[in-house]
Structure formats: C-alpha cells, structure tokens
N, C-alpha and C positions, 0 to 999 in steps of 0.2 A: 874548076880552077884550083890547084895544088896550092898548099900552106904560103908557101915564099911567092908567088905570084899575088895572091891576095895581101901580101903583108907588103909586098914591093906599092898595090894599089891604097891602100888605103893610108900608105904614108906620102903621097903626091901630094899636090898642092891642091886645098879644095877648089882655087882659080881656074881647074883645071877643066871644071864639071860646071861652071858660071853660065849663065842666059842674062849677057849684057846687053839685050834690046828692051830695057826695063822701060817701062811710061812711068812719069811723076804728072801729078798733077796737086794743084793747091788744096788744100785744106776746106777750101773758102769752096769751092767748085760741086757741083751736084753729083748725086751718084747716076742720074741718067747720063751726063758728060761722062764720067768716069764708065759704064757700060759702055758707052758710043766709041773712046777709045780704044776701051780692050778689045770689043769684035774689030774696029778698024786696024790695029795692031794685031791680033791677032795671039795676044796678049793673057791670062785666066787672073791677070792683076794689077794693080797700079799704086804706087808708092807715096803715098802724100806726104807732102810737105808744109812748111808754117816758117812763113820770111827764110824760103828756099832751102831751110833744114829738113832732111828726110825726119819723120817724126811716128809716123804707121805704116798699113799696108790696107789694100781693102782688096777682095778675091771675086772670083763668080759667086764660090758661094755663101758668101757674107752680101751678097746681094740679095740672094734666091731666100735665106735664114731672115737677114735681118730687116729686111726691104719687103720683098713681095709677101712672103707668109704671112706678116702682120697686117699689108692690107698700106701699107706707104704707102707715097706719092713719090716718086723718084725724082722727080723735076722740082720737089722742093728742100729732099734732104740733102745736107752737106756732110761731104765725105768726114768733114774733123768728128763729127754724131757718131758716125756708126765703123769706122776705122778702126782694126784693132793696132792696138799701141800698147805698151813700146812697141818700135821696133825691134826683132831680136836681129842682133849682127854680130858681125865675126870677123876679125882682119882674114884679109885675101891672103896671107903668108901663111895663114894653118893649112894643117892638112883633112885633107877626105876623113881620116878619122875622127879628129877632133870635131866636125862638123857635123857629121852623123850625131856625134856623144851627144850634142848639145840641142841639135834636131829632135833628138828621140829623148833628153832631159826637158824640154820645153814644149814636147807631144805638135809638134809642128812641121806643116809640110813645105814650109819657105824657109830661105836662112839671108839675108841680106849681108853681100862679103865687100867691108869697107876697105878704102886706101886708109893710109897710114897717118891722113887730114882727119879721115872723120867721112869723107865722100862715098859716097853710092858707088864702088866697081860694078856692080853684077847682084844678078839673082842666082840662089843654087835651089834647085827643089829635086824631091824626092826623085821626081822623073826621070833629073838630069844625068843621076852617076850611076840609074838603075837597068838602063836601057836605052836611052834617046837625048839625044843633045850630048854635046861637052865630051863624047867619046865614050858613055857613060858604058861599063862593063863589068858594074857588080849586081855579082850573083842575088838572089834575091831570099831572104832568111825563110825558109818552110818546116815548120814541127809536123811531128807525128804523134796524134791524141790516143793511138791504139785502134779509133772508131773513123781515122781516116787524116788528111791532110790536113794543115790550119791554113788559110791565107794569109800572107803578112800584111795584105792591107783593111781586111774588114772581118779578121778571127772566122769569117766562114769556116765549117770545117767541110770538106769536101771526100769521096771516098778515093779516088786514085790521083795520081798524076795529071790522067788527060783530063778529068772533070777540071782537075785546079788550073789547067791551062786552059779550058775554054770559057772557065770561071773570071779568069781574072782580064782574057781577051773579051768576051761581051760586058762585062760589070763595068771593070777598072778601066779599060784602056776602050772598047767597042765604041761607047757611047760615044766620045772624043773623038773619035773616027768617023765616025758617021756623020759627023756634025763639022768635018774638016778640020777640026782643031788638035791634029796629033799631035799638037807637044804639050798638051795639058794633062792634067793629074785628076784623075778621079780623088773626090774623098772618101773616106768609111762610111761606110751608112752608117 
C-alpha cells in the first residue's frame, strides 16, 4: 500500500471498520449468561450496562483470566465484579487514525464508537480494520530486530516472513478458526 493510499485510509471514518452486532447485557447478570451469549452470538464480548448505561466490557479472555484461572464459579459472578471499566469510547465521526492513536495509547484491543447521545453505535477491534470485517485493509506494522521479524501482536521475533505468516496464522488467527469463530482476536500472550 503506497503513502497516499494509506493516508487516504487511515483518515475514513473509524464507523467504517464497526462490528454493530454488539451484545449488552446487565451488570446484574452472571458471567456464565454472559459466556452463553457470546458463544450463541457468536460474539468474543459483551457490553454491560447499569440502568441501560453502557458502563464496561467483559471479553473471552477476562473470562478465561479472571473466572476460570482463579477457580470461580461462573453461575455466581456478576459481570459489574469482574468487567473492565471504564469503557474506552470514541464518537463514530473520528477517524481510523484517531482510533488506532487512542487503541494503542490505552494498550487495548476494543474501542466502543458512540453516537453523538452518548449511545453504543458499534464495536471496532483490532481485527476489524486489520484484515476481516468492516472492509478492514490495513497493512499490518512488522519491524526488523536484525535477528529476524517481530510480530505486531505478541513481539515474537520470528526469522523470515513465511515463519511470521504461519506464526501469526496458527497463534493469532489459527486457533479462532478452528474453533469457528473467525472474526475474533487472539490476545498477546
């Protein structure tokens, strides 16, 4: 992708890269309900709320982190426990850059892009403007350590090119596949 194509991209509208089949669910509700959605949706998250205000988020893996590792009971935690919050958001009038900026200043792989009320439009994740969903067709950042490739999602360093593509196809993207949920986001290790 040449200078002015990527500068044309990355000043769209971040609206442009949204995943608006978002699940909310209450505050009040458990995080086994909250799993039961996402696999029924189809979903890697769900938006909680508190008297119908979007207020955090809770993902797969703040499941797998903050639920199963410690040995929870899912059928008794409530998502307000273990949700991270704030929500970060962003009006849906910015752009693809601005959103990145602020994705990668708050080290996060969701960005929640409001109407101009205050309302839930959409979800944008990493996924969406990287490869899949939303038309997503930006290039993907890869340094060079001297001793080989880096990954831009988990600093692997890897030695060629093809290691880093079959790197980030079994790691990042593989696992999501195999499990039918190709529009989800691997995290870092």
């Amino acid at each position: 992708m040449d200078q002015r194509a990527l500068s044309e991209l990355l000043s769209r509208p971040a609206s442009d890269f949204v995943q608006k089949d978002v699940v909310f669910l209450d505050a009040g509700a458990s995080v086994k309900e909250a799993a039961a959605k996402m696999k029924e949706t189809r979903n890697d998250s769900v938006i909680i709320t508190e008297g119908g205000l979007p207020v955090g988020i809770l993902t797969e893996r703040d499941v797998c982190y903050r639920i199963v590792a410690p040995g929870l009971d899912p059928r008794m935690v409530k998502l307000g426990e273990v949700m991270s919050k704030p929500l970060i958001t962003l009006s849906k009038s910015r752009t693809l850059s601005e959103a990145l900026a602020l994705m990668a200043s708050r080290d996060t792989r969701r960005l929640v892009l409001v109407n101009g009320d205050g309302t839930v439009f959409g979800l944008i994740t990493r996924w969406g403007f990287t490869g899949q969903g939303g038309g997503g067709v930006l290039p993907l950042p890869v340094n060079y350590t001297g001793h080989g490739l880096v990954c831009p999602f988990c600093a692997s360093v890897l030695e060629d090119a093809e290691s880093l593509s079959r790197h980030i196809d079994q790691i990042h993207i593989g696992g999501e596949l195999a499990d039918g949920r190709d529009h989800l986001w691997a995290k870092k290790k």
